[in-house]
C-alpha positions as CSV (number, residue, x, y, z in Angstrom):
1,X,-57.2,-69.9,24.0
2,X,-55.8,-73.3,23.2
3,X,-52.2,-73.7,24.6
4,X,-49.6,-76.7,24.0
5,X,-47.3,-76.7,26.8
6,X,-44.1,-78.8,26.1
7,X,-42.3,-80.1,28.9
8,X,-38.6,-81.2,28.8
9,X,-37.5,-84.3,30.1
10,X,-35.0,-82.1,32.0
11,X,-38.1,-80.4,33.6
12,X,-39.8,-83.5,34.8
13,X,-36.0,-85.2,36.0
14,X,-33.6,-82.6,36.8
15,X,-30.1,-82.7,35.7
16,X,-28.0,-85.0,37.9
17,X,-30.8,-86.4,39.8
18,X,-31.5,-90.1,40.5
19,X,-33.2,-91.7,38.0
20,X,-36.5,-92.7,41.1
21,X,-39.9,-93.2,40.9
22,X,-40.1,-91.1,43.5
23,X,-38.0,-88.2,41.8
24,X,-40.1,-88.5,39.2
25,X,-43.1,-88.3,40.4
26,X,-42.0,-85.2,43.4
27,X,-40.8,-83.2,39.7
28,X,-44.4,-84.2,38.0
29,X,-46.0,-82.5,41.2
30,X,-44.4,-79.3,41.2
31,X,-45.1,-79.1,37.2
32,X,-48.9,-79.9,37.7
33,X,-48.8,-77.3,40.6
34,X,-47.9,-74.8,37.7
35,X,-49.7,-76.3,35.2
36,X,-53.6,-76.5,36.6
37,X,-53.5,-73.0,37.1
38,X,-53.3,-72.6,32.7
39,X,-55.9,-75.5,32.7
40,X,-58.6,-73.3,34.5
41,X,-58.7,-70.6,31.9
42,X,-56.9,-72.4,28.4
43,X,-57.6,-75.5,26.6
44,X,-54.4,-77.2,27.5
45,X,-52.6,-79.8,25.9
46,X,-49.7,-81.5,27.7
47,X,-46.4,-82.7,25.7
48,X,-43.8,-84.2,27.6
49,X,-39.9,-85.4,27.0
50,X,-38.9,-88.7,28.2
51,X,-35.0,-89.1,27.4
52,X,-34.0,-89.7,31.2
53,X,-36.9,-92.4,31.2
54,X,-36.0,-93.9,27.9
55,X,-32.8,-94.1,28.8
56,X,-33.0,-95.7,32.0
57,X,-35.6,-98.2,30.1
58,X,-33.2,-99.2,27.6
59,X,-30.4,-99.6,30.2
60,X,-33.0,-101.9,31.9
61,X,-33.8,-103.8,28.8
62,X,-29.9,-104.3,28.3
63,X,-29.5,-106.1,31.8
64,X,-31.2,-108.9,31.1
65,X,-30.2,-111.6,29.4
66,X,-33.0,-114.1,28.8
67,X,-34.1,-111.7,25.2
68,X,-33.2,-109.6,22.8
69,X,-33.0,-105.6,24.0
70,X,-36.5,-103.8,23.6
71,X,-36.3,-101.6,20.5
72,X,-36.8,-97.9,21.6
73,X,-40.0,-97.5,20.0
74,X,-41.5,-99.4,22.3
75,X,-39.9,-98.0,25.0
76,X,-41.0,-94.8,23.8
77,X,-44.6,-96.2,24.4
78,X,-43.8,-97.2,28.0
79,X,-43.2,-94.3,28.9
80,X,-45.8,-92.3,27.6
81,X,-48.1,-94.0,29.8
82,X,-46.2,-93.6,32.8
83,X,-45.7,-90.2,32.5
84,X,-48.8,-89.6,31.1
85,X,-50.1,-91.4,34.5
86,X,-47.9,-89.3,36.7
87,X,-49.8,-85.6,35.4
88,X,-53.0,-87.3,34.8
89,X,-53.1,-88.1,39.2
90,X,-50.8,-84.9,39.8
91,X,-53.4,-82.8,37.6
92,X,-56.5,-84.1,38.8
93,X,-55.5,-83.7,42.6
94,X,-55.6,-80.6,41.5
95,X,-58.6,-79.4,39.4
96,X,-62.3,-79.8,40.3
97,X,-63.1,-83.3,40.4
98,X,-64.9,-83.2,37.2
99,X,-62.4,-82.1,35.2
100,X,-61.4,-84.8,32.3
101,X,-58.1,-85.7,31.5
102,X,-56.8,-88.3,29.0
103,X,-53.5,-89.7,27.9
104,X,-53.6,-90.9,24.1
105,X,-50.6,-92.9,22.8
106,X,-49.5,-90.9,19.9
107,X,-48.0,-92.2,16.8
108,X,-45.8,-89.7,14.7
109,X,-44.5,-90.8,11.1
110,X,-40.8,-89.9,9.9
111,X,-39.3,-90.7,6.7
112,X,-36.7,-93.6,6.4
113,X,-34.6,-91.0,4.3
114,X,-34.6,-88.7,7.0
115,X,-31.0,-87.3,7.4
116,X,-30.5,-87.7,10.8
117,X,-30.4,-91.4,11.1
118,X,-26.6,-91.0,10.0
119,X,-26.3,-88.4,12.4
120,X,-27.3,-88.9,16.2
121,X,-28.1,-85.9,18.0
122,X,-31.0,-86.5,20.4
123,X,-29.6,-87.2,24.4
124,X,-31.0,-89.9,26.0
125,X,-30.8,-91.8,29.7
126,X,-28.2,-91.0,32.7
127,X,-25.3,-88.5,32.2
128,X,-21.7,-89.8,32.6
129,X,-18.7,-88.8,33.3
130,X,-16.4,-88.8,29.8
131,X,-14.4,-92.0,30.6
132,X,-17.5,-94.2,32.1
133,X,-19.2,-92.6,28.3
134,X,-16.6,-94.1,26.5
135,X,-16.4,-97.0,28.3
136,X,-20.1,-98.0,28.0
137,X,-20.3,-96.8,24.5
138,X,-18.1,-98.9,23.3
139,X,-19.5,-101.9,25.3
140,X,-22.9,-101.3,23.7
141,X,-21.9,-99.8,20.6
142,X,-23.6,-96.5,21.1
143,X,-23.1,-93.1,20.0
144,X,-22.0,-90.6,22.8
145,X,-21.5,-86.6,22.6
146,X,-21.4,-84.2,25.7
147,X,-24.3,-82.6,27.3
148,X,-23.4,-79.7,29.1
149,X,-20.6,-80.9,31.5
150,X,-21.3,-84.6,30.8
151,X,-21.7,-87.4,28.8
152,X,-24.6,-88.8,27.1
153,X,-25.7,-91.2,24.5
154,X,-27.1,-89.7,21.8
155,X,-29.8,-91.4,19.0
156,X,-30.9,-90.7,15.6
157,X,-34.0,-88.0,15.9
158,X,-35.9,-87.7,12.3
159,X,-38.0,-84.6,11.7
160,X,-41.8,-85.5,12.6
161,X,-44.4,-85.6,9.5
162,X,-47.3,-86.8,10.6
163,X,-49.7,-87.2,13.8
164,X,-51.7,-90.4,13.6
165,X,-53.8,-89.9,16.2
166,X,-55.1,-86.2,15.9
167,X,-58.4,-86.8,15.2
168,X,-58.9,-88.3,18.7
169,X,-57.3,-85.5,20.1
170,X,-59.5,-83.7,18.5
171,X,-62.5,-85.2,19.7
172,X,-61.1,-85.1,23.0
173,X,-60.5,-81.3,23.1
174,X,-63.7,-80.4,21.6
175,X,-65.3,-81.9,25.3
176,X,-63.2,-79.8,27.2
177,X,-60.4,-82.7,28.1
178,X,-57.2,-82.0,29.2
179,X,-54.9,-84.0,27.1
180,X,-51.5,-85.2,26.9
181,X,-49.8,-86.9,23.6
182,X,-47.1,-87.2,21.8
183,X,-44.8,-87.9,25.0
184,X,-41.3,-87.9,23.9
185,X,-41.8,-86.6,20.3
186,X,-45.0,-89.5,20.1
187,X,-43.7,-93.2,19.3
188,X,-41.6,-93.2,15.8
189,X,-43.1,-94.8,12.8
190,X,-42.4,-95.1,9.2
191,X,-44.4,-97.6,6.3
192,X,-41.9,-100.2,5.0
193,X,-41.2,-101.3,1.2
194,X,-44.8,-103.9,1.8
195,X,-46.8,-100.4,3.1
196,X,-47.4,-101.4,6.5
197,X,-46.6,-99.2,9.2
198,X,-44.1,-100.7,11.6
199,X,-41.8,-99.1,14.5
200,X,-38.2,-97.2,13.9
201,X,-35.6,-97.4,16.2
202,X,-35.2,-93.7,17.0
203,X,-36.4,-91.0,19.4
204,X,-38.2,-87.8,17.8
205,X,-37.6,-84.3,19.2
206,X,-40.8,-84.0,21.5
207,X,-40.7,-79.7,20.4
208,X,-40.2,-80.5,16.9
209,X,-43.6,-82.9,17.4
210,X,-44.5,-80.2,19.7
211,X,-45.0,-77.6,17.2
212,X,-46.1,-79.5,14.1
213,X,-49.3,-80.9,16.9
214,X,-49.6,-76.9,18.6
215,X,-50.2,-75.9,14.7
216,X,-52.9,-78.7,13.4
217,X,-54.6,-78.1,16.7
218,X,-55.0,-74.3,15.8
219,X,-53.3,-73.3,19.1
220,X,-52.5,-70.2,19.6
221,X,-49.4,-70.2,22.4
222,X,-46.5,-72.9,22.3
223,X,-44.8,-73.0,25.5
224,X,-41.3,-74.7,25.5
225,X,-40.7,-75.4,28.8
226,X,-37.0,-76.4,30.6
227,X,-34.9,-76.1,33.0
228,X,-33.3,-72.7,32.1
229,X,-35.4,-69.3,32.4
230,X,-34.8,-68.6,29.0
231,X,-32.8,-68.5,25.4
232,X,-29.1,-67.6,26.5
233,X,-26.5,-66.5,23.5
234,X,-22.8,-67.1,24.7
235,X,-24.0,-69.7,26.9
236,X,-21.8,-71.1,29.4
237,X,-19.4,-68.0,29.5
238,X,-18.7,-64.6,31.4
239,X,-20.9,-63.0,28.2
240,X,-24.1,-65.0,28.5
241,X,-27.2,-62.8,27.7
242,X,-30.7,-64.0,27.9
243,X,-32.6,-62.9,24.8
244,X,-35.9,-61.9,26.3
245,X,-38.2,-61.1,23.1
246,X,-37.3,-61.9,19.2
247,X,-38.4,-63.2,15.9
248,X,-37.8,-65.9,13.6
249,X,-35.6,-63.8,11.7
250,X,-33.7,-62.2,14.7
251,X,-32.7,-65.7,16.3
252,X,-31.8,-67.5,13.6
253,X,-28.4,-65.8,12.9
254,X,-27.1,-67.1,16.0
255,X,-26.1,-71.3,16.5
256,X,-27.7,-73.1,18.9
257,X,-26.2,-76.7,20.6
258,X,-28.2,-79.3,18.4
259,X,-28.8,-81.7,21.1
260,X,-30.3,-79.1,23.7
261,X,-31.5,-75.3,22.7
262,X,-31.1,-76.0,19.0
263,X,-34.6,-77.7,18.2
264,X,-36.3,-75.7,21.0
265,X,-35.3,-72.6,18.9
266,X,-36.2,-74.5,15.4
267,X,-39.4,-75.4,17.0
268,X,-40.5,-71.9,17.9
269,X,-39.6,-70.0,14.7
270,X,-41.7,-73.3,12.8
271,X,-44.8,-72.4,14.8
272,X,-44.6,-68.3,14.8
273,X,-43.8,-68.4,11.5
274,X,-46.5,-70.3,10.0
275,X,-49.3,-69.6,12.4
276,X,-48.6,-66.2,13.4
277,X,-48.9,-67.2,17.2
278,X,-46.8,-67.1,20.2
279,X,-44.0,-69.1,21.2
280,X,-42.0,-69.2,24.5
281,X,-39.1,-71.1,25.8
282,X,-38.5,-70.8,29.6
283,X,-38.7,-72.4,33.1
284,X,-41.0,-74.7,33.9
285,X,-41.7,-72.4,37.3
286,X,-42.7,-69.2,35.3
287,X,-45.1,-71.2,33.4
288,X,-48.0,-68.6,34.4
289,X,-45.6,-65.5,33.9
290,X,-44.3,-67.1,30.2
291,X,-48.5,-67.3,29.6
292,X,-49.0,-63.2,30.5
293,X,-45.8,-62.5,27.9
294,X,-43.4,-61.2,31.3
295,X,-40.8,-64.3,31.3
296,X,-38.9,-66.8,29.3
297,X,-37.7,-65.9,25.7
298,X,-40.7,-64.5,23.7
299,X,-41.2,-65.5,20.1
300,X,-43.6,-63.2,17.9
301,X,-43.7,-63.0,14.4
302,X,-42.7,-59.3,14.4
């Protein structure tokens, strides 16, 4: 079957760790260890996050003086080729030596009425502690909010409409290609007031873009996957329970944190709901089990 496995920026750079190219690249290995297993029996397509790398880029782009700050856009581009490099070697060190595997930059539209741009949600770049988030935010003028026990800044992240580039993709899957796109929700567009299409200075949610590409591809499994082993209600307290199978309708009674479960769970219900599929959200290390239906929070449309 064709699968679309998303993998959280939290997956590829854990929590905490130094933002290295060698981190990186170490946390890329262990998911393509988990990953090329899927590829020898699915279609796979490979969705990635990228707020860690974003954020390190646009903290980069701040430090020098000589121009003007990259707009995040762009940055978004960067580093869907670098991750997209990282699995594309980890991957095909992996897989029989003929195995193709391609990286397309992905374009995704959002509306310039979108909602969210007066609301910043999405978490991007190093955690701080509450005082050094403070401190830099109001330095740079950013928006902060917490992010777990930390402090991150957080961006405007508009609901994806539209996938340029999915006729490629297309073309790509049809000869058996492994493919990863849309890294970090794909790079934000929108057509201005003239009709051209132009960059927006915003990240999308790479699971909301995740879903919307798993359902014009026809695939039938969406795998979420993170650094937790599943859907928790209570989070964080004495209580927490892991929700191990539900429905659209089940789940969404409960609230989920907007900047980290919260469009994972929106994402999930989306696909079920209108493809009738399967979704999962769970750790990147039971990818295989989360495939057989025996980890991670199963979605199902009844």
């Amino acid at each position: 079957m064709r699968v679309v496995v998303a993998l959280g920026g939290n997956a590829l750079l854990r929590r905490g760790e130094p933002l290295t190219a060698e981190n990186q690249k170490s946390n890329v290995g262990d998911a393509c260890e988990a990953l090329a297993p899927i590829a020898l029996e699915h279609g796979l397509i490979i969705t990635h996050g990228n707020g860690p790398q974003i954020g390190l880029l646009a903290l980069q782009s701040a430090s020098y003086e000589g121009v003007d700050e990259y707009p995040l856009y762009l940055l978004g581009a960067q580093t869907e080729g670098q991750i997209g490099y990282m699995i594309e070697q980890g991957l095909g060190n992996l897989l029989p030596i003929e195995t193709p595997l391609a990286t397309v930059l992905t374009m995704v539209e959002v509306a310039l009425d979108d909602p969210a741009f007066d609301n910043p949600t999405k978490p991007i770049g190093p955690v701080y502690s509450e005082e050094e988030a403070r401190k830099v935010a109001e330095e740079r003028g950013w928006s902060i909010a917490k992010d777990g026990d930390r402090w991150r800044r957080v961006v405007p992240s508009p609901e994806p409409h539209r996938i340029f580039e999915l006729r490629p993709i297309h073309w790509l899957l049809e000869k058996n290609t492994i493919v990863i796109c849309a890294g970090g929700g794909g790079i934000p567009t929108a057509y201005n007031s003239d009709g051209d299409l132009e960059g927006v200075e915003v990240v999308i949610d790479k699971d909301r873009a995740s879903a919307l590409l798993a359902r014009q591809l026809d695939a039938r499994l969406l795998i979420l996957a993170t650094d937790a082993d599943g859907v928790y209600l209570d989070w964080g307290t004495d209580k927490a329970r892991k929700i191990e199978r539900t429905t659209p309708g089940e789940i969404e009674q409960y609230e989920f944190d907007a900047g980290s479960m919260g469009p994972k769970v929106e994402a999930a219900c989306d696909f079920v709901r209108r493809t009738g599929g399967r979704a999962v959200i769970g750790a990147l290390t039971d990818l295989g089990a989360m495939v057989a239906g025996e980890a991670g929070t199963q979605f199902t449309i009844e």
